[in-house]
C-alpha positions as CSV (number, residue, x, y, z in Angstrom):
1,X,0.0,0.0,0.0
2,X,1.7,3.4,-1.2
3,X,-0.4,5.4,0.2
4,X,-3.3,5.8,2.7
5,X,-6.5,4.6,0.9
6,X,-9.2,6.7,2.7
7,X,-12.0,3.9,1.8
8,X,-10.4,0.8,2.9
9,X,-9.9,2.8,6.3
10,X,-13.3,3.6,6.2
11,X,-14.3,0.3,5.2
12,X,-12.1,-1.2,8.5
13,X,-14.0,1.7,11.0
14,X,-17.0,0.1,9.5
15,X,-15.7,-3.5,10.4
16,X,-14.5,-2.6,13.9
17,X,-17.9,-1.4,14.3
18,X,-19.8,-3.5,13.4
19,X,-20.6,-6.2,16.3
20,X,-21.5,-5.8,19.8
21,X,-18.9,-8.3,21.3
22,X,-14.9,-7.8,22.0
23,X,-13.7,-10.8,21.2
24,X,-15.9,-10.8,17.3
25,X,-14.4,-7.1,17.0
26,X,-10.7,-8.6,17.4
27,X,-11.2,-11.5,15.0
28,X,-12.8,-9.3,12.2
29,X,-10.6,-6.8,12.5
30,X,-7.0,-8.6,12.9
31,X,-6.6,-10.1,9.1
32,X,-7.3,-6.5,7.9
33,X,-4.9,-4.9,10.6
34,X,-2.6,-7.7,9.2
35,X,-3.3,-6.9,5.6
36,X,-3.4,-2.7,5.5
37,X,0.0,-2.5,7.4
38,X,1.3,-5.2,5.5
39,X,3.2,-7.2,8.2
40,X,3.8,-11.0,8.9
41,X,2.2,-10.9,12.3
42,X,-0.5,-9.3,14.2
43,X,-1.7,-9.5,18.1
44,X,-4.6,-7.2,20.0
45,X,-4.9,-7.5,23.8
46,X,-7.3,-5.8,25.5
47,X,-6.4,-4.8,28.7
48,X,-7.9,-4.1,32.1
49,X,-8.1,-1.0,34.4
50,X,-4.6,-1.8,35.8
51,X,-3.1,-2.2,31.9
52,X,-3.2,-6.1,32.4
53,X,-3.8,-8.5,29.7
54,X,-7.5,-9.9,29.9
55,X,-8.0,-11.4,26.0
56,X,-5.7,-11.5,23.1
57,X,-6.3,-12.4,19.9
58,X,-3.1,-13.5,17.8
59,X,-2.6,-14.3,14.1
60,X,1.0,-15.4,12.4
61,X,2.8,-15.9,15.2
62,X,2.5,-19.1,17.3
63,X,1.0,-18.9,20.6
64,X,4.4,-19.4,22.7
65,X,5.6,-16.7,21.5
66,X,2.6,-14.7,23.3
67,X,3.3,-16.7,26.3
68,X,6.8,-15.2,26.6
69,X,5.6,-11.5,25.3
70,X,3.3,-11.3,28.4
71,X,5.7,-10.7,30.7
72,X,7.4,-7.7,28.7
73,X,4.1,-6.1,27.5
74,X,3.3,-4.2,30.3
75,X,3.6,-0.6,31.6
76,X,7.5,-0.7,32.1
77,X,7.9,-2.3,28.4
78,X,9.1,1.1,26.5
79,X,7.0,0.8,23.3
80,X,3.9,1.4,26.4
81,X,5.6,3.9,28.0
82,X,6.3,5.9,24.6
83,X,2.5,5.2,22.7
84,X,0.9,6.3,26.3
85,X,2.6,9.6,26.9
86,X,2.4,10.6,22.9
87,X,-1.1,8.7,22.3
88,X,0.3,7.3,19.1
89,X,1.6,4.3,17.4
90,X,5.6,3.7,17.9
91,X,7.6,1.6,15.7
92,X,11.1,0.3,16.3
93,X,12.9,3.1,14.0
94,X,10.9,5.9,16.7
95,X,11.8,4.3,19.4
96,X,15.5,2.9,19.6
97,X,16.8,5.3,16.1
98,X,19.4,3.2,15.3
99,X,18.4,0.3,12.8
100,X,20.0,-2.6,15.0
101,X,19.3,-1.0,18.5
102,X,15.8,-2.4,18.9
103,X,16.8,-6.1,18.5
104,X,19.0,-5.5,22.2
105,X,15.7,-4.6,23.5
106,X,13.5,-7.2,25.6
107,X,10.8,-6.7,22.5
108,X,13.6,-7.0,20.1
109,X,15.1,-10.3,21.8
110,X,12.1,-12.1,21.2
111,X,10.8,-10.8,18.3
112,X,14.4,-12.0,16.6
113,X,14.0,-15.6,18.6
114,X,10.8,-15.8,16.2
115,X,12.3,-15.0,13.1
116,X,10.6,-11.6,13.2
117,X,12.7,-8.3,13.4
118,X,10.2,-5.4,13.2
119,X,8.1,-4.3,15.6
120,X,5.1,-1.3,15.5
121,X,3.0,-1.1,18.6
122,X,-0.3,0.6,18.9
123,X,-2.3,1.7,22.2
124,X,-5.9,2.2,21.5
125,X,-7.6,4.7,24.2
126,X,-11.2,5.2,24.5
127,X,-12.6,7.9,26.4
128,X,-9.4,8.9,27.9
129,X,-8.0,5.9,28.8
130,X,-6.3,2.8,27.4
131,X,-8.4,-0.3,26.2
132,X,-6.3,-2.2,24.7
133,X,-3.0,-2.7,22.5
134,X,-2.6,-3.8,18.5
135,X,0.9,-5.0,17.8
136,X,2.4,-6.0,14.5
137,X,5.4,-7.7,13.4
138,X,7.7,-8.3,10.0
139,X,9.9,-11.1,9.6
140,X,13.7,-11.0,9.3
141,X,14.5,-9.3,5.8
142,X,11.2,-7.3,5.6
143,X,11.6,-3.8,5.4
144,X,10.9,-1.7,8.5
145,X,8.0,0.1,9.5
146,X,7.7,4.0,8.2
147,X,6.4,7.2,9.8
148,X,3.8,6.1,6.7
149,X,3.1,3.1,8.4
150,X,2.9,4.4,11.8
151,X,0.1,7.1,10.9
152,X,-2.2,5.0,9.3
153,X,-2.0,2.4,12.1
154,X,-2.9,5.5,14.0
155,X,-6.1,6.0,11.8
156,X,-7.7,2.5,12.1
157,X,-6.3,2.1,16.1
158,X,-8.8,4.9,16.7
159,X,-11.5,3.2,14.9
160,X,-10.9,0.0,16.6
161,X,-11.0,1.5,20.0
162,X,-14.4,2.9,19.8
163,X,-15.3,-0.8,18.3
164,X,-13.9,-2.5,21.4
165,X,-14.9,0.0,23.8
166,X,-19.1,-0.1,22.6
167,X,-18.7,-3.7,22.4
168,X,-17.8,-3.7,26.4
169,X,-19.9,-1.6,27.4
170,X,-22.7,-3.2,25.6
171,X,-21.8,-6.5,27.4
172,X,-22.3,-4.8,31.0
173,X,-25.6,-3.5,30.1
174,X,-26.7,-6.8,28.8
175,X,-25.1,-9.1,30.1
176,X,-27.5,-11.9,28.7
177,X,-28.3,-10.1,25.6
178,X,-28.2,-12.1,22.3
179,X,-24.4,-11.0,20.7
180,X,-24.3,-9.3,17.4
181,X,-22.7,-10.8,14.3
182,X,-21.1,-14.4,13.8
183,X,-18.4,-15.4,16.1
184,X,-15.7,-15.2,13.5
185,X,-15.0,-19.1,14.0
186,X,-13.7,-19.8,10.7
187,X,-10.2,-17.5,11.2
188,X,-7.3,-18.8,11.5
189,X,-6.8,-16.7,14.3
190,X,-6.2,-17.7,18.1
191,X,-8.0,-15.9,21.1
192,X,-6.6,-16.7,24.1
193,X,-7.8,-16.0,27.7
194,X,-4.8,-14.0,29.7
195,X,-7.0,-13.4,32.8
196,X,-5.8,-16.1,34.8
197,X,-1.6,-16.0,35.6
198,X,-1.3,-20.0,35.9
199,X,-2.4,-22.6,33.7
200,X,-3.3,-24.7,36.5
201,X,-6.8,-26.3,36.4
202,X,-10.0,-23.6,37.3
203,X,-11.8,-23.9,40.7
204,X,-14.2,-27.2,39.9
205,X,-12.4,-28.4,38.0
206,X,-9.3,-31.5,37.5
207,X,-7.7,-33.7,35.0
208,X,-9.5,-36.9,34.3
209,X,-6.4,-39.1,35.0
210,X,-3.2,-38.3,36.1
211,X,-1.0,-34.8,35.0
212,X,-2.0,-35.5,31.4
213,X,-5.6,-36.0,31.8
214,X,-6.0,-38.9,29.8
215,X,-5.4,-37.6,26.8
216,X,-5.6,-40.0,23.6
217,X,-2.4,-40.5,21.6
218,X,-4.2,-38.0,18.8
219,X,-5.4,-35.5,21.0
220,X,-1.3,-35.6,22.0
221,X,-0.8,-35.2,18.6
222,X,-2.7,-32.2,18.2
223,X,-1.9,-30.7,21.7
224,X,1.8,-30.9,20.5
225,X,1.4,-29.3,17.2
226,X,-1.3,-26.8,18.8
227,X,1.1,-25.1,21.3
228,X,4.3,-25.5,19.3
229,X,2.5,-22.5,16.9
230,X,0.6,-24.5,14.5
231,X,-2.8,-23.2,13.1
232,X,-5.8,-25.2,13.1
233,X,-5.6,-25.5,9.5
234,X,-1.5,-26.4,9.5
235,X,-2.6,-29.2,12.2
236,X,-4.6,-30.6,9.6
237,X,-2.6,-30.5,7.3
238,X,0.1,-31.7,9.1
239,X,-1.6,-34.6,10.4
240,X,-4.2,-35.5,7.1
241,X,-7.5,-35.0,9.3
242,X,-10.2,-32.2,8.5
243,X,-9.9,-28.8,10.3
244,X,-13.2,-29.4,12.4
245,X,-11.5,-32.7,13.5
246,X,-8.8,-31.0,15.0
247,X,-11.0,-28.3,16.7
248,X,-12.7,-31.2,18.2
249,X,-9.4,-33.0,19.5
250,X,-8.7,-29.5,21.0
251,X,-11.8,-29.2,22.7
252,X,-12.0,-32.5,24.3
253,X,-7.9,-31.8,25.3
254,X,-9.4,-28.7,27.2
255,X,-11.6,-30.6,29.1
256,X,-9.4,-33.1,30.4
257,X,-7.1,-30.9,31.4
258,X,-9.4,-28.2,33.0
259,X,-7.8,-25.1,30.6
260,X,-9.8,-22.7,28.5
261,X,-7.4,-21.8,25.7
262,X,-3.5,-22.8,24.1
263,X,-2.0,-20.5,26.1
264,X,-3.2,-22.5,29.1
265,X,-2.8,-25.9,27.9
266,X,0.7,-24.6,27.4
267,X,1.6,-23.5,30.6
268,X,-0.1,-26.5,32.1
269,X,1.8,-28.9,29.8
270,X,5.3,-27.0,31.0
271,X,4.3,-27.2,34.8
272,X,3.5,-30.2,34.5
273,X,7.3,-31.4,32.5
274,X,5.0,-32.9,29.7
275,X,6.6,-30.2,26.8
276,X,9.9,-28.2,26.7
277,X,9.6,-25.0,28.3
C-alpha cells in the first residue's frame, strides 16, 4: 500500500464497528490490521483498568511466542511507556533510532527468537484511557516500519478502539443479551484468555487421569502441534484430518485438562514437564 487509501480505512471503522462483542471485533478486525500494514504478524490484547492483559487475539505468530511476550508487554515495556505519553503508534525506528538497537531490546530479543525483526506497537484509548494494545510484526528481511506506516495504524487504532470500547460496554448493560454478528470461528486466528496467571486447572475443576488428563495418543498429537505454533488448518494438514477434527481433538484436550485456551494448555503442559519449556 503506497499510500493511505481513505476507503479501505473507512471500510475497516466500519468492520470494527460492526458487532456488539470484544472478542468478534478482534477476529474481524485482525486479518485486515494484518493486511493494510502489510506485516507478517498481528496480536490485540485488551487490557484491564490496571493495563493487564484480559483477552488476546493472535494471528502469524504461534501462541508461545505470546506466552513469553506477556511478561514484557506491560507498563515498564518502552514501546507502552512511549505510545501512552504521545497517544500514538511507535515503531522500532521511533523508538531505539538506530536500525539494529531495537533487537537489544527485551521486544527486540524475542521478536528476533521468532524470526521476526520489526516491531510497531499501537495503544488504542477510548474515552481517555487505554483499552487495549494492536501490535504488528515483520519477519527477518522485511523492510521496516515507516512514519507512513505508523500514521495509518494510528487512523484505524482509533476506529478499533471505539469498536472494542461499545462492544464492552454493551456486554455490562446486557449481560445476557443475544451477541451481534457471527463469532468469527472460521479465522485462523487464536483468542486466548490472559486473565488467569497460571495454567493450572479452574476452581471445579481436574484432570481426568493423572498430570496429562487422559489424553488419547491424537489428541497428544494435536496438543503438541497446537502449542508448538501451528494453526488449526497447519494441524490438519500436518496430520491428514479435516480442520473441524482438529477443533474437536482440541476441545476434548481442554476438558481433560481443565484449561480454557492454548496458552493454558501450554503453561499447564510446561508445569506439568510434559513439553519443553
Amino acid at each position: 500500500m503506497t499510500g493511505l487509501d481513505w476507503q479501505e480505512v473507512a471500510r475497516f471503522g466500519e468492520l470494527a464497528c460492526g458487532s456488539l462483542r470484544p472478542v468478534t471485533v478482534q477476529q474481524r478486525t485482525l486479518p485486515e490490521l494484518v493486511r493494510l500494514l502489510q506485516c507478517d504478524s498481528g496480536a490485540i490484547h485488551l487490557l484491564d483498568r490496571r493495563y493487564r492483559g484480559q483477552v488476546a487475539s493472535l494471528t502469524g505468530a504461534p501462541v508461545k511466542m505470546l506466552l513469553e511476550f506477556v511478561p514484557i508487554a506491560g507498563p515498564a515495556n518502552p514501546y507502552f511507556k512511549r505510545s501512552t505519553a504521545s497517544r500514538f503508534p511507535v515503531h522500532d525506528a521511533v523508538l531505539h533510532g538506530r536500525r539494529t538497537d531495537h533487537l537489544r531490546s527485551p521486544v527486540g530479543q524475542l521478536l528476533a527468537d521468532y524470526g521476526f525483526e520489526h516491531c510497531l506497537y499501537a495503544l488504542l484509548v477510548a474515552e481517555g484511557r487505554p483499552v487495549g494494545t494492536a501490535t504488528f510484526a515483520r519477519r527477518t528481511g522485511r523492510p521496516a516500519f515507516t512514519t507512513r506506516d505508523q500514521e495509518l495504524a494510528h487512523r484505524l487504532s482509533k476506529f478499533l478502539a471505539i469498536g472494542l470500547a461499545n462492544a464492552a460496554a454493551y456486554e455490562r448493560r446486557a449481560p445476557g443479551a443475544p451477541l451481534a454478528g457471527p463469532a468469527a470461528a472460521t479465522l485462523d486466528i487464536d483468542t486466548i484468555d490472559l486473565s488467569e496467571p497460571s495454567g493450572t486447572p479452574q476452581a471445579g475443576t481436574s484432570p481426568s487421569a493423572g498430570a496429562d488428563g487422559g489424553l488419547t495418543e491424537r489428541e497428544r498429537e494435536v496438543l503438541a502441534l497446537a502449542t508448538s505454533g501451528l494453526s488449526n488448518a497447519e494441524i490438519a494438514a500436518e496430520l491428514g484430518i479435516a480442520v473441524n477434527t482438529v477443533k474437536q481433538h482440541m476441545k476434548h484436550s481442554f476438558h481433560k485438562l481443565g484449561v480454557r485456551s492454548r496458552l493454558e494448555a501450554l503453561r499447564y503442559l510446561q508445569e506439568n514437564n510434559l513439553v519443553k519449556s
